[in-house]
C-alpha positions in Angstrom: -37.5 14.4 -6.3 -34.2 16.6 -6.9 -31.2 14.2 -6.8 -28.7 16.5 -8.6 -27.1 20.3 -7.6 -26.8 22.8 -10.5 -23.4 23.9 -11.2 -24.2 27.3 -9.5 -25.4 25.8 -6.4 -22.1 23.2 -6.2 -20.1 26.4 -6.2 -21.7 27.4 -2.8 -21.6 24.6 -1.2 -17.4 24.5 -2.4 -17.0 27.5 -1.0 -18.3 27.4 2.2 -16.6 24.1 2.3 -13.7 25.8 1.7 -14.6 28.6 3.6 -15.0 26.0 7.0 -12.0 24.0 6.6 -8.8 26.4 5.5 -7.8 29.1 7.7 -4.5 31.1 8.2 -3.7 28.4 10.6 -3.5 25.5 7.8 -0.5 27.9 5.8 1.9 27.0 8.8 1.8 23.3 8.3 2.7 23.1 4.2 5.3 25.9 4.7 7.1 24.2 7.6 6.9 20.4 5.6 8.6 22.0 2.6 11.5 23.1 4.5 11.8 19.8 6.2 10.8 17.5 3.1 13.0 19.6 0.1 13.7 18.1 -2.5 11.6 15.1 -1.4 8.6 17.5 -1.5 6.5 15.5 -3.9 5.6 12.2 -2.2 5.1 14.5 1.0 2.7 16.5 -0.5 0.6 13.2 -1.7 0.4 11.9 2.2 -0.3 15.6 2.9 -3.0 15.8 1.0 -5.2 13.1 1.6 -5.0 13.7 5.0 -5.4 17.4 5.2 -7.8 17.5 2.1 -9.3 13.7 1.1 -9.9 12.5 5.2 -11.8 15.6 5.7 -14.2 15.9 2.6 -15.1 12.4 3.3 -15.8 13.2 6.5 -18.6 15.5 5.7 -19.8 13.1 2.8 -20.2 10.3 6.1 -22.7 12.7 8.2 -24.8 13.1 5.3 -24.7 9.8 4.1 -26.0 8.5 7.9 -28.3 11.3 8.3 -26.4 11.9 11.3 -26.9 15.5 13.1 -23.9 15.8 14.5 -20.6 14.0 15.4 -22.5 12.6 18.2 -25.2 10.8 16.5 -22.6 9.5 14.4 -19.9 8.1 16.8 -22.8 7.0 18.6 -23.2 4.2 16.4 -20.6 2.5 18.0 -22.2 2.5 21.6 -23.5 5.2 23.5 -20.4 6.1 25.5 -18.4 6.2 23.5 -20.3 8.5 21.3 -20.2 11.1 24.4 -16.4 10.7 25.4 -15.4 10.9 21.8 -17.3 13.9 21.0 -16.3 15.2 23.9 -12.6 14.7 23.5 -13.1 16.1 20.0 -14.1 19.2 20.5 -11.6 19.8 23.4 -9.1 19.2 21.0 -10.5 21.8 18.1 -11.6 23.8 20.9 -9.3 24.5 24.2 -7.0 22.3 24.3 -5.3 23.2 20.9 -7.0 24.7 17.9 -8.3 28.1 19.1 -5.1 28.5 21.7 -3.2 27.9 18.3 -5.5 30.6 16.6 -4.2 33.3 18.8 -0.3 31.6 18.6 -0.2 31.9 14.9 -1.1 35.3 14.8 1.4 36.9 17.6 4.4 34.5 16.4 3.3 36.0 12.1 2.4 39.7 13.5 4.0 40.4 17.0 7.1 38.4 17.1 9.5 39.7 14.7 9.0 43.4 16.1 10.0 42.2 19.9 12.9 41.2 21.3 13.8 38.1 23.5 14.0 40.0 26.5 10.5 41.1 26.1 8.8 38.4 24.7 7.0 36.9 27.1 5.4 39.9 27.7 4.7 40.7 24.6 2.9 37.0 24.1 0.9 37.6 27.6 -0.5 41.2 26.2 -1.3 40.2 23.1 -3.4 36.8 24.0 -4.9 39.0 26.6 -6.3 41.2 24.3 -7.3 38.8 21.6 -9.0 36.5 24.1 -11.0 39.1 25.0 -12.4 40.7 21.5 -12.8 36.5 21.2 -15.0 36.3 24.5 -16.6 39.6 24.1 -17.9 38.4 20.1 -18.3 34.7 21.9 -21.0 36.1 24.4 -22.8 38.4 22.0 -22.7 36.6 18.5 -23.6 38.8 15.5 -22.6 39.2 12.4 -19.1 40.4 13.2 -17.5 36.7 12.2 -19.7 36.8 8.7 -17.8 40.4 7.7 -14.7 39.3 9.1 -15.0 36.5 6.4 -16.2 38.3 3.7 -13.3 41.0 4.1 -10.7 39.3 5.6 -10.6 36.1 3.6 -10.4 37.6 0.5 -8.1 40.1 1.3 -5.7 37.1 3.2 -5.7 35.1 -0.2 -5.3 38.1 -2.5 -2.3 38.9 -0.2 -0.9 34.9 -0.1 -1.2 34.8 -3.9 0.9 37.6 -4.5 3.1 36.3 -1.8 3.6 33.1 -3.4 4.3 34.4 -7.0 6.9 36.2 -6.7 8.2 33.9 -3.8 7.9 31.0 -6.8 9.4 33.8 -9.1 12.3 34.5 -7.3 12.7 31.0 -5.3 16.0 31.0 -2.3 17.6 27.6 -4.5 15.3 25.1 -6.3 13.6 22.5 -4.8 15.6 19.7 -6.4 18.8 21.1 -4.3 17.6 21.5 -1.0 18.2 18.6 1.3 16.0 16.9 3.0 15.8 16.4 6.8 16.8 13.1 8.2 13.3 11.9 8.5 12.5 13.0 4.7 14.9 10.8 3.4 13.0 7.8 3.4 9.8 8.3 4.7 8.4 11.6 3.0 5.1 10.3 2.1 4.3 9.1 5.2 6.0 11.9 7.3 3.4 13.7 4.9 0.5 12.0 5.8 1.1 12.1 9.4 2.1 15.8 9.1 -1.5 16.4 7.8 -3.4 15.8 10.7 -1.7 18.8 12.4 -4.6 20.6 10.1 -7.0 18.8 12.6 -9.6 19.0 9.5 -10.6 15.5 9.5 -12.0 16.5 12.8 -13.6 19.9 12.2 -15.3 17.7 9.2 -17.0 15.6 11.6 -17.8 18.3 14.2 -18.9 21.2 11.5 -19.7 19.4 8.8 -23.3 19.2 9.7 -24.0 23.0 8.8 -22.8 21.9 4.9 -25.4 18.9 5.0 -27.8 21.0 5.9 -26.8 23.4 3.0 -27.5 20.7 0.7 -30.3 19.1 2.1 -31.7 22.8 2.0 -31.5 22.8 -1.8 -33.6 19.8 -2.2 -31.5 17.0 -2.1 -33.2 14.5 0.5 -31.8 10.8 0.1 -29.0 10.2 2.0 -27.1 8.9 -0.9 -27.8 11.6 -2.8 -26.6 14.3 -0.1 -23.1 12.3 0.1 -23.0 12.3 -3.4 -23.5 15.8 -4.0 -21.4 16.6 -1.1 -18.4 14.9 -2.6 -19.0 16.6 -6.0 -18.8 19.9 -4.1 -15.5 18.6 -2.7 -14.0 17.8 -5.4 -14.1 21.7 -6.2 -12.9 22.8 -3.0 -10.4 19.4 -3.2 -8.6 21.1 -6.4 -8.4 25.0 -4.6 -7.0 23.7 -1.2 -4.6 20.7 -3.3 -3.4 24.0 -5.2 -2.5 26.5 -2.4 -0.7 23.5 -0.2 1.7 22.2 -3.0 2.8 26.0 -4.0 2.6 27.1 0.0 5.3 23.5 0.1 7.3 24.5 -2.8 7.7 27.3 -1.9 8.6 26.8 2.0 11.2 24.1 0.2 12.7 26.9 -2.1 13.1 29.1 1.3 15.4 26.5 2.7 18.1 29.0 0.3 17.7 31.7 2.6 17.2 30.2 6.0 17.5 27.1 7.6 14.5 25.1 9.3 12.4 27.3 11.2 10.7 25.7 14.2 7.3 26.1 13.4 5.8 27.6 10.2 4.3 30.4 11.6 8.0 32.0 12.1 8.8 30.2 8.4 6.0 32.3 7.0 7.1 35.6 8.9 10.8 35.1 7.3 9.4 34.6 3.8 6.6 37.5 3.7 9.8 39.9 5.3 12.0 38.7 2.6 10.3 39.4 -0.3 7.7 41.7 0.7 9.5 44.1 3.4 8.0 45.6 6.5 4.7 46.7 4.6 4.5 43.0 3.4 5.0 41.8 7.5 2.0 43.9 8.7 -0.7 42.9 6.1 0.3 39.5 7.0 0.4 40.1 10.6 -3.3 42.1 10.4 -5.1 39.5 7.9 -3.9 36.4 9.8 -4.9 38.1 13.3 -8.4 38.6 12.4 -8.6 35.2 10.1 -7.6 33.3 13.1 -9.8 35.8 15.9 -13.5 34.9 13.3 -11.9 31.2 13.6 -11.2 31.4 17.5 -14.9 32.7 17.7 -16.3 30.4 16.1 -14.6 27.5 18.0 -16.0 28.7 20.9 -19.4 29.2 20.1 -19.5 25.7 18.5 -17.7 24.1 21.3 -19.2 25.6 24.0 -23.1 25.3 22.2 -22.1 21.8 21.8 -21.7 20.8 25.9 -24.5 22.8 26.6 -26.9 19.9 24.5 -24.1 16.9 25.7 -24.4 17.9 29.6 -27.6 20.2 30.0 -27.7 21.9 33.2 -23.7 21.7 34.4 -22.8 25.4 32.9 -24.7 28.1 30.9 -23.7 28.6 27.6 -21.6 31.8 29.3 -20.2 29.9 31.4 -18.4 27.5 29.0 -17.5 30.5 27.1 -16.4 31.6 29.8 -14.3 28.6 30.9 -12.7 27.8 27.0 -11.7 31.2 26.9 -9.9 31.2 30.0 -8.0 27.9 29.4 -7.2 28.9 26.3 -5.7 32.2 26.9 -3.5 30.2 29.8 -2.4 27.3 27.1 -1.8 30.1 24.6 1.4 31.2 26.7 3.0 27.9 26.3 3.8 29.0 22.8 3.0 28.3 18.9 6.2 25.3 19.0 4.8 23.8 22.6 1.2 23.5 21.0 2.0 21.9 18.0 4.2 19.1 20.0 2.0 18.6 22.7 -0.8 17.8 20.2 1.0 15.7 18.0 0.6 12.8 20.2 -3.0 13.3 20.8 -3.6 13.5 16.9 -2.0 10.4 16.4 -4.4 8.9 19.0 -7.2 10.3 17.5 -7.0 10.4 13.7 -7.1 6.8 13.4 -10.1 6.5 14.5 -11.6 9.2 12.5 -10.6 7.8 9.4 -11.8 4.4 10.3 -15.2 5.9 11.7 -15.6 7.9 8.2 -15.4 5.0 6.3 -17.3 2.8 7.9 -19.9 5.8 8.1 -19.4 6.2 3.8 -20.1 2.4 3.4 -22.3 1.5 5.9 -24.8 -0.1 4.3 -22.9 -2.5 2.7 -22.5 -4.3 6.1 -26.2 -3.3 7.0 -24.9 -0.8 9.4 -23.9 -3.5 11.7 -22.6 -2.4 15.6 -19.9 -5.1 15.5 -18.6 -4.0 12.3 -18.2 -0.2 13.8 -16.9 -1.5 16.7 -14.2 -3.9 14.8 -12.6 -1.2 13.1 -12.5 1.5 16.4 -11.1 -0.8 18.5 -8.5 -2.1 16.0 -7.5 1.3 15.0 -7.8 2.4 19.0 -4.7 -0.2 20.4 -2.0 0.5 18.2 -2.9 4.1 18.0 -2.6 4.3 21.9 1.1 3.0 21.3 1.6 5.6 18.4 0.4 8.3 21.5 3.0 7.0 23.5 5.6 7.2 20.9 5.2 10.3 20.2 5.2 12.0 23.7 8.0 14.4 24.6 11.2 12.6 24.9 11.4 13.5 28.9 8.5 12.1 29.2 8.3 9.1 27.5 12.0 7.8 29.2 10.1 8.4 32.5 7.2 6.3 31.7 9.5 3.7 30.0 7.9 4.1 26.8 10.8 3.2 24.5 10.2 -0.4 25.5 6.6 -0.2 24.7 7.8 1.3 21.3 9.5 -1.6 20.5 6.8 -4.0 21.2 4.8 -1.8 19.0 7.4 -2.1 16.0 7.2 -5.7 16.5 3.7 -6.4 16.3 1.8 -3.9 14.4 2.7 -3.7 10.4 3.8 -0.2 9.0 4.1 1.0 12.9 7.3 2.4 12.4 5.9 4.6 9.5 3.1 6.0 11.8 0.2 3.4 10.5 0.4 1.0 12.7 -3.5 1.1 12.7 -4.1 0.0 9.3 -3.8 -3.7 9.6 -5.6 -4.3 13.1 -8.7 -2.2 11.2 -9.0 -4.5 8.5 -8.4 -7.7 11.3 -11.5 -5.5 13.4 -13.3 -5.1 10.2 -13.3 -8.7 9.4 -14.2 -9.9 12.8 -17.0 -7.2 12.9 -18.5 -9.0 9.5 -18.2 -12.6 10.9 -20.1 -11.6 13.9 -22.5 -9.9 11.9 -23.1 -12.8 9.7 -23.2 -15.3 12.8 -25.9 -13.1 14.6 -28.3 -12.5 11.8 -27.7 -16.5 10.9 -28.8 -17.4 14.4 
């Protein structure tokens, strides 16, 4: 029986790893947390990484190691509801609600933007998600191999461009990174403003709802026990670990070095667009603009295919697989116009609601059987990273919003009672309270 990958075969696993979790869409976030983190860069780019690059590798390791088929198999383990909501509430969020309106944002506010003015930008944001919502429904309806060329041409071309982007960025850097002041909230708290700025990559998530095509990659080169398939899994991470770990901490250096030339942008989409002007002129804006449009249109097709093939086998017989198409399409092109800065902050609070209980679900996934894959024990730690992650959502609602609800209060009680709250890991301690009271019961059940 084949337990072990060759060295060639790891590299294709890395790469289309690598290929499924960085887009042009994860650039936005280490550019925009070195201008806020400066010369507090480095313990920002440690809680950055484990959450943008560790959480997610993991979370393809813990489908392989269940044998799960998808994220639904998986979070079914908890019960069977919850299994369908979370999956469900999952996908919105990769799918409509914020990843593929996001794909379309990031490419007008790198491409489009800078070459309209404010009078006419509305407009201009309303044309061009028309049009790119419909090359993504048209491709959607009849998938081909227009995504696979995209990636074969476009990704290398995209990284070819960043790389020479980044050197002479580096080369030439706006002040060093040791000068530039951080924000108020780098001051104290970089690492974990890192960590928390990491799930803004959402890969955790697309781990758990893609990660089932790498599994089968492995499992298709021989590798059958489960162990072995995590194993192997990881070892291919590790590769892909060290290329993403590599492109985020010069993409954060170098958005701190920027911070010479202008001040905070408000989303690193417009950071990007500054730098890539700067140093590499007009000609430099419109390979940016054209590589990061069609990066992020093979991304946005491929959201919608997987989203929408997903509730066709969760709820047979509501819609066709055209009609959700049909339907993500629409809602995205509609919360598209709200704008690359409104996404971002709307789904902030939902990410803090959910990433929590990703992690904890991955890691009870990776060491299952050392609690014999008990219910209770899957249950402990979702429901004691669930309550203080609801009070994280509230806390981090728009500030109109959270004075009308009379959140602040609630934030206080949350500061109060849950350890490391105020640092955005309020969940930690109630997981390990869940996981203990998931092992008692465990032991008390098989006992009896």
């Amino acid at each position: 029986m084949k337990t072990k990958l060759s060295l060639k075969e790891t590299i294709v696993v890395a790469s289309t790893l690598f290929g499924m979790f960085f887009g042009a869409g994860n650039l936005i976030f280490p550019v925009h947390l070195g201008q806020l983190a400066g010369s507090n860069s480095w313990p920002a780019i440690i809680g950055f990484i484990i959450t943008a690059v560790s959480i997610p590798i993991l979370a393809v390791a813990a489908l392989g190691n269940t044998h799960s088929d998808d994220l639904l198999q998986l979070s079914s383990k908890v019960s069977g509801w919850f299994g369908v909501l979370f999956t469900t509430v999952l996908y919105l969020t990769i799918g409509p609600f914020f990843a593929i309106p996001r794909c379309a944002t990031v490419s007008f506010t790198t491409g489009i933007a800078p070459m309209v003015s404010d009078s006419t930008f509305r407009i201009g944001q309303l044309i061009f998600t028309f049009v790119f919502f419909a090359f993504v429904l048209f491709f959607s309806l009849k998938p081909g191999g227009i995504t696979i060329w995209i990636g074969k041409i476009i990704n290398p071309v995209f990284l070819l461009f960043l790389g020479i982007l980044v050197v002479v960025a580096l080369s030439h850097p706006g002040a060093p990174m040791s000068q530039i002041e951080p924000t108020d909230a780098y001051r104290s708290g970089a690492f974990f403003n890192g960590f928390i700025e990491g799930y803004g990559t959402m890969d955790a998530i697309a781990g758990l709802a893609f990660g089932i095509v790498i599994i089968r990659i492995v499992r298709s080169m021989g590798i059958s026990r489960d162990d072995d398939v995590a194993r192997e899994t990881v070892k291919a991470g590790v590769f892909t670990a060290v290329l993403m770990s590599v492109i985020y901490v010069l993409t954060i250096i170098m958005g701190a070095q920027s911070r010479g030339l202008f001040e905070v942008s408000d989303n690193g989409g417009i950071a990007l667009t500054q730098i890539s002007g700067h140093y590499l002129g007009r000609l430099g804006m419109l390979v940016l603009a054209i590589t990061i449009t069609f990066a992020c249109l093979k991304t946005a097709i491929g959201l919608v295919t997987s989203c929408s093939e997903m509730f066709v086998s969760m709820f047979p017989g509501r819609f066709s697989y055209k009609g959700w198409a049909v339907s993500f399409t629409i809602f995205s092109f509609a919360v598209s116009n709200a704008g690359l800065t409104a996404i971002i902050k709307y789904a902030v609070p939902v990410l803090m609601l959910l990433y929590p209980m990703v992690t904890v679900l991955v890691l009870a996934a990776l060491f299952e059987k050392r609690f014999g894959k008990s219910v209770y024990v899957y249950r402990g730690v979702i429901i004691g990273a669930f309550i203080p992650a609801v009070f994280d959502f509230c806390k981090t609602l728009p500030e109109g919003i959270q004075t009308a609800l009379g959140i602040p209060a609630m934030t206080e009680l949350g500061t109060r009672i849950f350890p490391l709250f105020g640092a955005g890991l309020g969940w930690i301690v109630p997981s390990l309270i869940g996981l203990a009271a998931g092992l008692i019961l465990t032991k008390t059940r098989t006992q009896h």
